[in-house]
Backbone bond lengths (Angstrom), bond angles and torsions (degrees), N, CA, C in turn:
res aa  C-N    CA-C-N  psi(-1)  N-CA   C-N-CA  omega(-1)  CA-C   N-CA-C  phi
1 X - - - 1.459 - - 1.528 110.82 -
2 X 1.513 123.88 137.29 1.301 130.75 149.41 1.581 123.11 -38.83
3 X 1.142 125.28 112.60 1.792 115.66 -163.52 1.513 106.96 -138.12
4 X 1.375 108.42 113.12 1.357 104.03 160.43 1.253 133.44 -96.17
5 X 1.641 119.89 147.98 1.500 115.32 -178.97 1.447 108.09 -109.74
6 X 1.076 106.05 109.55 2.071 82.03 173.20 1.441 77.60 -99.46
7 X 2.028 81.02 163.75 1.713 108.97 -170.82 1.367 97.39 78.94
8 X 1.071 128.28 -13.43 1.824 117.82 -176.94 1.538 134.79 -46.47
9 X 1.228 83.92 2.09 1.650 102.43 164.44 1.002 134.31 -87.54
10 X 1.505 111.36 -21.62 1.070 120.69 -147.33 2.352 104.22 -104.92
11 X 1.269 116.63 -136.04 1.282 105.28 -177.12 1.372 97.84 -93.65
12 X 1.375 134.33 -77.56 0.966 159.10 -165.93 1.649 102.52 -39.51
13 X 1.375 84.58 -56.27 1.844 90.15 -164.57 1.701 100.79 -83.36
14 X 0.858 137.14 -42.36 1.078 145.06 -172.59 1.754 111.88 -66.26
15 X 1.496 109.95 -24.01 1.564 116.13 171.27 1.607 97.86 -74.02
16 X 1.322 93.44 -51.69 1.655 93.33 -176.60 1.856 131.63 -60.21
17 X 1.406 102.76 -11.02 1.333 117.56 169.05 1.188 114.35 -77.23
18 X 1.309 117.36 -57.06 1.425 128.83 -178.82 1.992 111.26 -65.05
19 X 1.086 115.92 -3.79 1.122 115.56 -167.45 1.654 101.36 -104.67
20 X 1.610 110.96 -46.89 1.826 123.62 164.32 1.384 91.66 -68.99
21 X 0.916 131.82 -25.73 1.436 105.26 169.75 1.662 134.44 -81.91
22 X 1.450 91.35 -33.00 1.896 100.54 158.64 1.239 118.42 -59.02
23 X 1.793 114.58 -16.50 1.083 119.33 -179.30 1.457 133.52 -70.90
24 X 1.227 124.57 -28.02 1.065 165.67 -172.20 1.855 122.02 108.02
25 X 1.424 106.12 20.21 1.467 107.45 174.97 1.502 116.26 -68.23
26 X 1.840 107.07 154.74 1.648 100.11 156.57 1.715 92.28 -87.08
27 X 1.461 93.81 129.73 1.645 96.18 159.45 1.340 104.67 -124.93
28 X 1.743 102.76 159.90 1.394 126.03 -178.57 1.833 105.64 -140.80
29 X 1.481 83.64 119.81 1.786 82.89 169.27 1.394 114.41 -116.64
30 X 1.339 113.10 161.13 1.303 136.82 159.84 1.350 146.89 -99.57
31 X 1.138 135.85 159.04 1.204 117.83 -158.83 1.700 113.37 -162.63
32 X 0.810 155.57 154.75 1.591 135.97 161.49 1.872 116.92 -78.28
33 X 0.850 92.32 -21.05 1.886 103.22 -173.38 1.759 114.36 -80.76
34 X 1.167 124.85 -139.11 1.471 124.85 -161.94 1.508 109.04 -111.50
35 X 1.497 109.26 -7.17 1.236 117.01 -173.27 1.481 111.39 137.79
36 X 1.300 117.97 148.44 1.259 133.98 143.54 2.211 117.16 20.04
37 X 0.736 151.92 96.78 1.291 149.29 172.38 1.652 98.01 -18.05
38 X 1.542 124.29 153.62 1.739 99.51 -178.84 1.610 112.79 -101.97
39 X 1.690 116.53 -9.62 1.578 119.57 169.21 1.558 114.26 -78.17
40 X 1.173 113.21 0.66 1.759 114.88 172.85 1.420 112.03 -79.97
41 X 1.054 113.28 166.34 1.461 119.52 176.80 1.679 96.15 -93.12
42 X 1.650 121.03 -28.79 1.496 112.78 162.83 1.332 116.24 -4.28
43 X 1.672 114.29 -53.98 1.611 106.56 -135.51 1.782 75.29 -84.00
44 X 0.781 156.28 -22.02 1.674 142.03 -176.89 2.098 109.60 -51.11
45 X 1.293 102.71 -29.41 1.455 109.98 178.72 1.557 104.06 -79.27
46 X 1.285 101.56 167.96 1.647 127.36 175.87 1.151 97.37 -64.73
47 X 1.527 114.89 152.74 1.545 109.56 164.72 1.702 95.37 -149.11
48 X 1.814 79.10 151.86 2.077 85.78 178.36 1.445 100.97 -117.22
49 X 1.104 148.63 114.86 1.316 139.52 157.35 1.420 129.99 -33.60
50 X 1.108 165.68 75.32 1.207 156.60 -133.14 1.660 111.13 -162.90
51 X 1.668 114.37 164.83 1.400 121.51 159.96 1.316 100.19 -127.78
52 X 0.830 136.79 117.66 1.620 139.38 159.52 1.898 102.90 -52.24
53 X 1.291 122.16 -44.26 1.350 103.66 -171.71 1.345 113.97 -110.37
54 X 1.602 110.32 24.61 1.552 118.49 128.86 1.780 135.04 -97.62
55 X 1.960 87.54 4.20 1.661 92.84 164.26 1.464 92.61 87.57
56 X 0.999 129.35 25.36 1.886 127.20 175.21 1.624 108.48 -83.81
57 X 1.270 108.65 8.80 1.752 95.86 -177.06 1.618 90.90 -144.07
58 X 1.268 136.11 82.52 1.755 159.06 114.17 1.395 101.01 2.67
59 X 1.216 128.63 154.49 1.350 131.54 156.92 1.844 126.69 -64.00
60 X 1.697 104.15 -6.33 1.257 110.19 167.41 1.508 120.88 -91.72
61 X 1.057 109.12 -4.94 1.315 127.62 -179.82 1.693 129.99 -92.85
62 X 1.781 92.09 -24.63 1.159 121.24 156.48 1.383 117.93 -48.00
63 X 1.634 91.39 -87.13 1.184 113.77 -165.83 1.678 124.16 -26.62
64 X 1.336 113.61 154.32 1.876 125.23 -163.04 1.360 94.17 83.42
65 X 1.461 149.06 -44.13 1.538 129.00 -159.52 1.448 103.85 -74.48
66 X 1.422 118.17 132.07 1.208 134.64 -175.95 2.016 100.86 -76.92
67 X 1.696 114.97 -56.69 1.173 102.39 177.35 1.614 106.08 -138.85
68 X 1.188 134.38 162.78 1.116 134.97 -123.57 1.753 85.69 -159.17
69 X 2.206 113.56 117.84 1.066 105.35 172.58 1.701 109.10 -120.34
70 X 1.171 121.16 117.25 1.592 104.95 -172.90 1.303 100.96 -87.99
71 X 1.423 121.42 134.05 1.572 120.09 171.80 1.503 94.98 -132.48
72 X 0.946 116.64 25.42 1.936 121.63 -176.33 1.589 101.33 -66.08
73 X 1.162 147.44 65.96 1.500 119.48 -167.55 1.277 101.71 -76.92
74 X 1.623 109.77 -172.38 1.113 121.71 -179.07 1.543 102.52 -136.54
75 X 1.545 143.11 131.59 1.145 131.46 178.60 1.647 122.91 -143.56
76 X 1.061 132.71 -137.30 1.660 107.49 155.09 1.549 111.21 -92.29
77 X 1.401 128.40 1.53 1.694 125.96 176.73 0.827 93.51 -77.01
78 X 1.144 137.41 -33.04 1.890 130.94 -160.25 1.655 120.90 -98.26
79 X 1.457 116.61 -11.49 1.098 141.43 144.59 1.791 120.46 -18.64
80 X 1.249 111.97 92.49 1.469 92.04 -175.90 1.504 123.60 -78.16
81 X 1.818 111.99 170.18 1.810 86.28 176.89 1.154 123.98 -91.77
82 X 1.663 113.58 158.36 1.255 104.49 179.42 1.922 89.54 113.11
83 X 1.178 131.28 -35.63 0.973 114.92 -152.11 1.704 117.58 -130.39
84 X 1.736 84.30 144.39 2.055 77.79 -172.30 1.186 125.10 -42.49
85 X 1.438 129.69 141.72 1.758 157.73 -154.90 2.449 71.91 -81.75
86 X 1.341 99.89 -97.75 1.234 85.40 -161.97 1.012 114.61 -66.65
87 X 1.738 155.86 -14.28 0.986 121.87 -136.77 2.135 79.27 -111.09
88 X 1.301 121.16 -10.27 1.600 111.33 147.99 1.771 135.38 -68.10
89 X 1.504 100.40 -16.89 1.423 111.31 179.90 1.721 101.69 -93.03
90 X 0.958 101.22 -15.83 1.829 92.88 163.16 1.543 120.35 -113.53
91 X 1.170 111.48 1.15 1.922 108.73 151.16 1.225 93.08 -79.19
92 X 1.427 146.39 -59.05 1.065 167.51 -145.93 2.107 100.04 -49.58
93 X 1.698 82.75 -80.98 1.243 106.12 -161.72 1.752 126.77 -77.52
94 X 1.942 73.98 -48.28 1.520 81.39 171.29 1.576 138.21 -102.49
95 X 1.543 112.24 -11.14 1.431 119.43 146.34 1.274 106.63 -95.86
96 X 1.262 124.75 -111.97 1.624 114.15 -162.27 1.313 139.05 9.66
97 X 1.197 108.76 -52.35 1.641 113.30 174.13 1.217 130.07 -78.78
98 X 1.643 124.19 -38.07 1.039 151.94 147.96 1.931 97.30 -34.12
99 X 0.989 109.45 -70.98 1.495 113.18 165.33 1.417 144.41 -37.55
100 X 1.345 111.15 -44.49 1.636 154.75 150.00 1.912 93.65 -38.85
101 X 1.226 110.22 -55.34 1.741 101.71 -159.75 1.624 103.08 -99.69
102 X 1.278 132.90 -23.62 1.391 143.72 142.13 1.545 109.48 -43.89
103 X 1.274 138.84 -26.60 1.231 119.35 161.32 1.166 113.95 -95.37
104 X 1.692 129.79 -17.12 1.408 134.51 170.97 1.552 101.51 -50.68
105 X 1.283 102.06 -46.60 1.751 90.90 -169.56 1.226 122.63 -66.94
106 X 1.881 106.49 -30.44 1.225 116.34 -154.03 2.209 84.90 -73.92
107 X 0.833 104.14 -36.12 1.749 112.28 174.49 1.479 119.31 -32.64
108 X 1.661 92.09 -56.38 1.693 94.80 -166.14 1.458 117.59 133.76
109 X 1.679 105.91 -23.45 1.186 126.36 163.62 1.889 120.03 -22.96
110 X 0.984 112.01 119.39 1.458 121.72 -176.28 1.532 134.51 -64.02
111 X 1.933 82.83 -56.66 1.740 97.98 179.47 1.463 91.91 -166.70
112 X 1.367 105.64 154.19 1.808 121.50 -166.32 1.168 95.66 -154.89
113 X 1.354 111.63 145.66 1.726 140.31 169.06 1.432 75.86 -99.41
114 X 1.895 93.28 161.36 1.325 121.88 145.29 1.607 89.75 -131.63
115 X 1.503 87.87 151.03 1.720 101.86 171.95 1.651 89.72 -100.22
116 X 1.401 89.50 138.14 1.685 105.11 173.40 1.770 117.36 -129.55
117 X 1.439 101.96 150.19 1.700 89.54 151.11 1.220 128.31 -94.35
118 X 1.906 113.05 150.25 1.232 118.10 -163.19 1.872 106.62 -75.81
119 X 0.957 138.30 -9.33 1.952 141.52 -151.26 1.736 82.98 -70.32
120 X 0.857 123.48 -62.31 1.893 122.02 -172.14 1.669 97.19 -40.85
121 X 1.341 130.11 -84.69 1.300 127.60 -175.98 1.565 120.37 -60.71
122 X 0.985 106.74 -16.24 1.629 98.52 -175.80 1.826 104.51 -129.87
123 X 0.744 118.81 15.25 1.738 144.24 137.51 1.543 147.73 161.59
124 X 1.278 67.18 101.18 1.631 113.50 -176.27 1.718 118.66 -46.64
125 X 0.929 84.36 -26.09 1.605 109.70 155.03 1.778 137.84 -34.18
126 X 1.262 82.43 -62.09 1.615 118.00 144.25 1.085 140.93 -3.93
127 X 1.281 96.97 -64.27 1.572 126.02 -150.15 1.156 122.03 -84.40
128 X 1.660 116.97 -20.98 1.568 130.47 -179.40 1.301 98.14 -66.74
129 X 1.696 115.32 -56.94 1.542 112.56 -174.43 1.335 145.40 -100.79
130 X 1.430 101.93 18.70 1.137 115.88 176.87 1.704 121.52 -131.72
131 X 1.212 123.42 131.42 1.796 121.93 -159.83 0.861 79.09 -89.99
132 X 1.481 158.89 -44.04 1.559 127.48 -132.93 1.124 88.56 -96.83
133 X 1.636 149.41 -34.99 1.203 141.72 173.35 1.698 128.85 -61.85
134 X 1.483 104.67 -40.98 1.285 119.27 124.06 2.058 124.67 12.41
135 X 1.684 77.55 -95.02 1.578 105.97 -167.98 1.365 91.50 -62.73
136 X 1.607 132.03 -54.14 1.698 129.40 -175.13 1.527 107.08 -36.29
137 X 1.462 124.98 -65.31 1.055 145.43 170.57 1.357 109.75 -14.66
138 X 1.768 110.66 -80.72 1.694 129.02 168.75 1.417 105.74 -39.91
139 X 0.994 124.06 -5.58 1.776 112.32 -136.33 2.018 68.20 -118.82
140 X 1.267 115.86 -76.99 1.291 118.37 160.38 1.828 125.63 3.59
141 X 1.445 83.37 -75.17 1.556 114.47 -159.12 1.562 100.54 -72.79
142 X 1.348 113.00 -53.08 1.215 117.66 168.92 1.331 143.51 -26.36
143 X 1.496 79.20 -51.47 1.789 106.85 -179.97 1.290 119.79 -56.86
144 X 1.573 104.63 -66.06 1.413 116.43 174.26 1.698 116.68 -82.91
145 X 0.861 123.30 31.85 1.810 138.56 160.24 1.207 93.69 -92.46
146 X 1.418 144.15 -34.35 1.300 155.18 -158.14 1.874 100.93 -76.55
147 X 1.087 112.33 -46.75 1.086 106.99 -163.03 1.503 122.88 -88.68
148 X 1.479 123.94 168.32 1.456 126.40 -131.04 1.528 98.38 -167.90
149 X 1.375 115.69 137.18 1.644 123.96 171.45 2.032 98.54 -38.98
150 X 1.517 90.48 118.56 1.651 76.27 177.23 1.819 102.94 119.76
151 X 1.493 92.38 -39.42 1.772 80.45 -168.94 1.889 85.05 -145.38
152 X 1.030 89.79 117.80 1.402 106.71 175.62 1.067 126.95 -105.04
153 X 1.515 129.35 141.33 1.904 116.55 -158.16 1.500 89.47 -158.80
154 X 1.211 108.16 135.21 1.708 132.05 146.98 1.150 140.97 -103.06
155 X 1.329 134.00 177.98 0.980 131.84 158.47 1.329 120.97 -110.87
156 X 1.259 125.39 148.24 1.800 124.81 167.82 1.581 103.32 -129.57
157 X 1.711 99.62 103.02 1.395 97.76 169.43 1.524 134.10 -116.87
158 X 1.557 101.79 116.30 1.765 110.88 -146.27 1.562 101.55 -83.77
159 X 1.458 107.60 166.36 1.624 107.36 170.06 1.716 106.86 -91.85
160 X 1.138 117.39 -141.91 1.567 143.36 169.93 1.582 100.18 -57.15
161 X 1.357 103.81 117.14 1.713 101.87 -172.92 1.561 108.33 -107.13
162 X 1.231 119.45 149.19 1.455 128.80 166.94 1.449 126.44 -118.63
163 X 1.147 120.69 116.34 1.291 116.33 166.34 1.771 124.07 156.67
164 X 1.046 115.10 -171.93 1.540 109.95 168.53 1.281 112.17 -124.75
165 X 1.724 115.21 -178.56 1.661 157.68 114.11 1.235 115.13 -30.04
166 X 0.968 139.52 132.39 1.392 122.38 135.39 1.831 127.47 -57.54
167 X 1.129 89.32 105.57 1.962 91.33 177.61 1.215 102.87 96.30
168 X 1.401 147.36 -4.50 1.366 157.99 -164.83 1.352 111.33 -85.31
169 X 1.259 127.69 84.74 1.944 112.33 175.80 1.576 107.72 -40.25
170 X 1.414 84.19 162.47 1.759 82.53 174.85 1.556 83.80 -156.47
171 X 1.781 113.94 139.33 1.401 132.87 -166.95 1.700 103.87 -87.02
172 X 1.348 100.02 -13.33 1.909 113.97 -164.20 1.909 91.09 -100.00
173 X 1.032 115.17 -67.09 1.328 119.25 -155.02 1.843 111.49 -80.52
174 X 1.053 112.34 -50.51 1.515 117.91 157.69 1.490 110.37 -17.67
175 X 1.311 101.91 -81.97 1.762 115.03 178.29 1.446 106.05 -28.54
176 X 1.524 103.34 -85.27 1.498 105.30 -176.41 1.875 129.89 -27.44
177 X 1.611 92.44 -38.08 1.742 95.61 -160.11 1.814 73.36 -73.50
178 X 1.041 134.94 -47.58 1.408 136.28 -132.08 2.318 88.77 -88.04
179 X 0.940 104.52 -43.81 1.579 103.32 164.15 1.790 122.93 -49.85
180 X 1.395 95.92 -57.95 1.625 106.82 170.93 1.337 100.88 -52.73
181 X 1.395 135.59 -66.05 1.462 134.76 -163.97 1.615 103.93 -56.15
182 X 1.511 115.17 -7.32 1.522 91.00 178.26 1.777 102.36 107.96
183 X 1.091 110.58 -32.18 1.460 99.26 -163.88 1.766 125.48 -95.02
184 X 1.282 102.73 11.84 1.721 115.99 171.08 1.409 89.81 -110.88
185 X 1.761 122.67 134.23 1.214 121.79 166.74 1.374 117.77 -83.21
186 X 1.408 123.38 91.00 1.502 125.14 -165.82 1.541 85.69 -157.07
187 X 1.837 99.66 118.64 1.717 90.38 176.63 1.022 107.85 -65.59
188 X 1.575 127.44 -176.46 1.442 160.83 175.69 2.054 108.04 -67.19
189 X 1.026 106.36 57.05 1.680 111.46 -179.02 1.451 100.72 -111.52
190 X 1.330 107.11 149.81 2.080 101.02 148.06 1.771 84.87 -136.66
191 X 1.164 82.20 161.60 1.719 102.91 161.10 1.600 118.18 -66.11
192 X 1.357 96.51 172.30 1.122 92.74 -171.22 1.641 128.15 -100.04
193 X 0.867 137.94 98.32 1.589 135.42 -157.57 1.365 114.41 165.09
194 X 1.637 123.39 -157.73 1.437 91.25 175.14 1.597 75.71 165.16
195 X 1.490 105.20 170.41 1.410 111.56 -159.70 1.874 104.04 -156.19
196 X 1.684 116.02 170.27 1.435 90.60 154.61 1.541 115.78 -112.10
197 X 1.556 94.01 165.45 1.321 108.69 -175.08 1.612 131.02 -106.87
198 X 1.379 134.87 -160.68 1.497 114.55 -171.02 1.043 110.14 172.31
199 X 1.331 129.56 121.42 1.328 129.33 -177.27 1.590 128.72 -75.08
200 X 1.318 120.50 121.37 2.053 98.30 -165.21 1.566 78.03 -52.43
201 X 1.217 160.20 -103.43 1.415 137.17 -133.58 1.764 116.28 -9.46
202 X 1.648 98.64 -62.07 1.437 75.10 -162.32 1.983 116.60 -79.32
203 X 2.175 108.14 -5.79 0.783 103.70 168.80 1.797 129.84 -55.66
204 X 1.688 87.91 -26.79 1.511 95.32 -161.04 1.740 96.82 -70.13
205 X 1.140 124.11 -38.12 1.946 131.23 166.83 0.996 109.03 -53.73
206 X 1.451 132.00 -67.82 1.713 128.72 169.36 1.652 105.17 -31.75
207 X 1.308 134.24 -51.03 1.272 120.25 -166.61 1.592 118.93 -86.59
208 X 1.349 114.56 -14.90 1.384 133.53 168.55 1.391 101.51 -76.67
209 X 1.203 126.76 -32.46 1.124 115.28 171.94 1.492 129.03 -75.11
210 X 1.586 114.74 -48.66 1.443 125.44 136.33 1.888 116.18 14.04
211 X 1.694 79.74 -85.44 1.543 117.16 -166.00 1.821 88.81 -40.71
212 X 0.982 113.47 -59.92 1.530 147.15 -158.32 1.603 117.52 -55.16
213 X 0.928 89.69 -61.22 1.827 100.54 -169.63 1.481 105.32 -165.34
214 X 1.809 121.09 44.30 1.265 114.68 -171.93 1.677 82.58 -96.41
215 X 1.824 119.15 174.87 0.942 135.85 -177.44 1.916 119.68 -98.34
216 X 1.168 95.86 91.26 1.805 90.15 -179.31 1.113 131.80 -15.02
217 X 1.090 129.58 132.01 1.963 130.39 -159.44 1.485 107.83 60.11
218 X 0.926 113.80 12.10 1.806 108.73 -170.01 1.887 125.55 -92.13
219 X 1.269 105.37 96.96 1.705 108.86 -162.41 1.603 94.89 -73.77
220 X 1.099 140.84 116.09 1.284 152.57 178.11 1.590 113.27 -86.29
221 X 1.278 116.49 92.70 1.185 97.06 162.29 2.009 160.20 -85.01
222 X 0.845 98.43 81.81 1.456 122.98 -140.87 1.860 95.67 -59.07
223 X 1.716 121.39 159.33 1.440 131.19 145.99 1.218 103.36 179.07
224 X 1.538 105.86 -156.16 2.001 99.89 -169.17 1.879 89.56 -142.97
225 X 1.608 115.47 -65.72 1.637 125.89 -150.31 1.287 92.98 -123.63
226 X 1.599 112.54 131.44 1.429 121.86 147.33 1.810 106.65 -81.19
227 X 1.061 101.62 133.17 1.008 124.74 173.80 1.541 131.32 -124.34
228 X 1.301 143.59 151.48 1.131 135.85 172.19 2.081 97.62 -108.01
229 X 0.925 105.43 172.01 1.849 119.44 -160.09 1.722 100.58 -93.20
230 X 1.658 108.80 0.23 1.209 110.85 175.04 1.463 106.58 -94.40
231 X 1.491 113.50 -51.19 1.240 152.59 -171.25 1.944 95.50 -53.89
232 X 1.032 112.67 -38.92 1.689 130.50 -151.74 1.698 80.06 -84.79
233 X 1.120 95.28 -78.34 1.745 115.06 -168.76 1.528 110.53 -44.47
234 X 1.514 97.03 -52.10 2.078 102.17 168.10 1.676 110.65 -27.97
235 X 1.718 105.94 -58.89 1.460 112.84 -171.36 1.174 115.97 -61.07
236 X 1.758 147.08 -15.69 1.268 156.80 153.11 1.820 88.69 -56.06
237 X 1.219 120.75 -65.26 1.683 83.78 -143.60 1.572 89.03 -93.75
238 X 1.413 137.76 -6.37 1.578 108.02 159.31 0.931 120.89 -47.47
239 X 1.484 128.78 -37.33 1.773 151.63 -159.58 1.506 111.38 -65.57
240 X 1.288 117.69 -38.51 1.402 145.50 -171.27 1.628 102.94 -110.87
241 X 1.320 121.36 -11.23 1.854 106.22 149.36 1.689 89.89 99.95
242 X 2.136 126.90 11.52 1.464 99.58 -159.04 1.824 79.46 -115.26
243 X 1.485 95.35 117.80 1.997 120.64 168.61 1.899 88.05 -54.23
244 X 1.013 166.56 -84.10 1.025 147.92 150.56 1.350 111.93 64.41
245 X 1.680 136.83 94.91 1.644 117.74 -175.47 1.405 103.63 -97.44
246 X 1.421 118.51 140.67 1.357 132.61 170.61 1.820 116.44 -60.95
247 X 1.293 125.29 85.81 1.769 121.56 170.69 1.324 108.48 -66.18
248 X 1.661 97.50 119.54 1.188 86.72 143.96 1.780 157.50 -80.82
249 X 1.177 110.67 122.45 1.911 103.74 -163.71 1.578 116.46 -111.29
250 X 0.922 126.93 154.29 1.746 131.00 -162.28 1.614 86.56 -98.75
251 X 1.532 118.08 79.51 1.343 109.93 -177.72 1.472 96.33 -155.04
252 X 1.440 122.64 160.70 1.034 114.89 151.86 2.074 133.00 -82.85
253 X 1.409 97.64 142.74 1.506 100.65 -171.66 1.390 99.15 -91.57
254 X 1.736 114.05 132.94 1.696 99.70 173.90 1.382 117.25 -80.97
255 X 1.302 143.58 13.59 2.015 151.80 159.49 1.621 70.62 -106.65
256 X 0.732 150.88 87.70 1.355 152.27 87.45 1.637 138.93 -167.02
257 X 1.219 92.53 29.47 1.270 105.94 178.36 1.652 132.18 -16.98
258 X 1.499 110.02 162.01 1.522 103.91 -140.93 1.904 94.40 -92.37
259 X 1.824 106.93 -7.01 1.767 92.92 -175.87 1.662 82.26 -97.57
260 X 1.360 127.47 36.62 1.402 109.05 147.09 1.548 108.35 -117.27
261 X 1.272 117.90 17.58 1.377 110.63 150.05 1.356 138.71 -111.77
262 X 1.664 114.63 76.09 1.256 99.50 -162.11 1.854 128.62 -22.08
263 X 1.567 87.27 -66.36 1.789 89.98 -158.33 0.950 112.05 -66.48
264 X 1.770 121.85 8.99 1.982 115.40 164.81 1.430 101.26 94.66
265 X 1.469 94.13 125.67 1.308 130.49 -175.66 1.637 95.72 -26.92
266 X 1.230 132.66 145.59 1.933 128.15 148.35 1.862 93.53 82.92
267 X 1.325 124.74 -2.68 1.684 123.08 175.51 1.729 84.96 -91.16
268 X 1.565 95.63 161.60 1.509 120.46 160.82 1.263 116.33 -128.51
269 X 1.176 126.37 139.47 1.720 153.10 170.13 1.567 95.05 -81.33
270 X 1.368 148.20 99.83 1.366 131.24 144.33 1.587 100.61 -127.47
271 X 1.589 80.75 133.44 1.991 92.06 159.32 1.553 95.07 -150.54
272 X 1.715 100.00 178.25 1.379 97.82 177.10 1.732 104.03 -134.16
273 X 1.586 109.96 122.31 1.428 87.06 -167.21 1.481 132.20 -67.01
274 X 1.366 105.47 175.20 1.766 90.37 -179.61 1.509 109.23 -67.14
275 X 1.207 84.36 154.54 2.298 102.04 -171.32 1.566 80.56 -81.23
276 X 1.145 119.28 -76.74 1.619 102.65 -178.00 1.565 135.28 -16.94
277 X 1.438 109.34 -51.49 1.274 114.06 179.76 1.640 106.37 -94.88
278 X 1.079 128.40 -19.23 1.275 131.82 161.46 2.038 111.91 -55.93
279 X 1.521 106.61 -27.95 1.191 101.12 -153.00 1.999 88.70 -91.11
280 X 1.600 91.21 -33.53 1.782 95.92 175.39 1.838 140.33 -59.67
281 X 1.393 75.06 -15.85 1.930 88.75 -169.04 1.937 82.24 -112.53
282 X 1.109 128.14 -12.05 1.415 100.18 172.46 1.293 129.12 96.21
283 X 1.452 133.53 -3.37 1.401 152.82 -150.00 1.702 111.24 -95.89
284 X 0.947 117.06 141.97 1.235 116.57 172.32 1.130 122.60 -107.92
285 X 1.421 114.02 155.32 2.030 99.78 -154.38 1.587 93.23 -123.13
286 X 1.082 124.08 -170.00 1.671 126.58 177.76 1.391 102.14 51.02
287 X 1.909 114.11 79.61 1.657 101.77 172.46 1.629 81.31 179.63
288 X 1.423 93.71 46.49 1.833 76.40 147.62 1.432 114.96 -133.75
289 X 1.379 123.07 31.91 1.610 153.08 135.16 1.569 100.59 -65.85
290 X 0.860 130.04 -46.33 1.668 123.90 -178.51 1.774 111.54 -91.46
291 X 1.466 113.15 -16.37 1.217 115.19 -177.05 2.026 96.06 -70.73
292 X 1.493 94.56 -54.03 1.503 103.16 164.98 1.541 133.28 -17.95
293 X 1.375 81.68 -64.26 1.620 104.84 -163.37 1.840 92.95 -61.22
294 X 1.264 111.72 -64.06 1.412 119.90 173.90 1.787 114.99 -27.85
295 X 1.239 106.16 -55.01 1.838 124.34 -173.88 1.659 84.85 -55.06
296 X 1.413 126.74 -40.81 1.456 110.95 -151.21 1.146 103.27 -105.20
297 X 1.613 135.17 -25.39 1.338 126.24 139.02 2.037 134.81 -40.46
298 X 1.150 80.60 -10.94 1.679 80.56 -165.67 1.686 77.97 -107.42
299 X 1.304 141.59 -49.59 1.519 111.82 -154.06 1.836 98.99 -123.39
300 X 1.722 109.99 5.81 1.211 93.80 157.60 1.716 156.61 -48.32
């Protein structure tokens, strides 16, 4: 199949390119920037330059892609300056994208993932007080309102992700391997709480699966390991060889700061997804010990 990634530059989307592409797909990603990172194997794929929520991808622009994966998120990093927190997460979330899959159809487009976050389905809770979770939701809902006999669309909404690119910096994972090794002076603490986690491996299968034999209108809620943020962090410095035990402390960690935990410092996120839909999209679970190991090979 013809496959586009927007965001394909990026971590998420860009695992997922390279993965339809091991597959035997033509893939094409997108990106807003100059191209592709240049130590990735990315830059070997097609690339379209574009913003979806400046309207750079028309239904002529579409057209030829057989299926269509958006992993573009939008969050507070992506936030430009100068400019309102929500009133960009709803051009963002709740027009733009919604928009984005309304011209997929108008294209010809077949079937489309959206990459989502999981906090709406797996706590829902959430949602009163927080916009950006909010906007995920719209961003969700949106998507698949879009779709139509003919063009079929899902959602895949992941938890706390682990892993790399090949050659890809990463602002999240770097730190960590480089903390475990000893060389950020920040003792050995996590907070207290804990969430689940997921390797882009098995995200990049969940969405191939999607592509595959997912169910029209169908928001999937996808993960692999409950984990606690001690438990998570432990697996960095076994990985890196440091006997070193992880305390837990009622504090905030600065690589993990507390407005990246929605549900509040010392709360837990656990669910377990359905085995059914786990068994349909194809994913393999128990591998974010190897997602690890990978993070610490690449920036050890």
């Amino acid at each position: 199949m013809k496959v586009l990634v927007v965001g394909g530059t990026g971590a998420l989307g860009g695992h997922a390119a390279l993965h339809l592409a091991a597959r035997g797909h033509e893939v094409t990603i997108t990106g807003r920037g100059e191209g592709a990172h240049p130590a990735t194997p990315l830059t070997r794929l097609p690339y379209l330059r574009g913003d979806y929520i400046a309207g750079d991808f028309p239904a002529e622009r579409l057209a030829g892609f057989d299926w269509v994966v958006h992993a573009a998120g939008n969050d507070p990093r992506h936030v430009p300056p100068g400019e309102d927190f929500d009133a960009w997460l709803h051009r963002a979330n709740h027009v733009a994208l919604p928009a984005f899959f309304a011209a997929a159809r108008e294209a010809g487009v077949k079937r489309a993932v959206q990459l989502g976050s999981f906090y709406h389905q797996a706590a829902p809770g959430l949602l009163a007080g927080n916009s950006y979770i909010r906007s995920r939701q719209a961003a969700c809902e949106g998507a698949r309102a879009e779709g139509r006999p003919g063009f079929d669309v899902m959602s895949v909404n992941a938890p706390f992700m682990v892993g790399v690119v090949p050659g890809l910096p990463s602002a999240i994972f770097e730190p960590y391997v480089q903390w475990a090794k000893g060389l950020i002076p920040i003792p050995p603490f996590a907070p207290p709480g804990g969430t689940n986690f997921m390797s882009f491996r098995s995200l990049s299968e969940a969405i191939e699966g999607a592509l595959e034999r997912g169910e029209p209108g169908k928001a999937y809620l996808v993960g692999d390991e409950n984990l606690s943020f001690r438990e998570y962090f432990q697996l960095f410095f076994a990985a890196v060889g440091n006997p070193a035990p992880i305390e837990e402390q009622d504090a905030e960690l600065p690589l993990l700061p507390d407005v990246a935990i929605p549900q509040g410092r010392g709360q837990f996120i656990r669910y377990e997804p359905d085995p059914a839909e786990t068994a349909l999209l194809g994913y393999r679970r128990h591998d974010v010990a190897a997602a690890v190991a990978e993070a610490v090979a690449q920036f050890g």
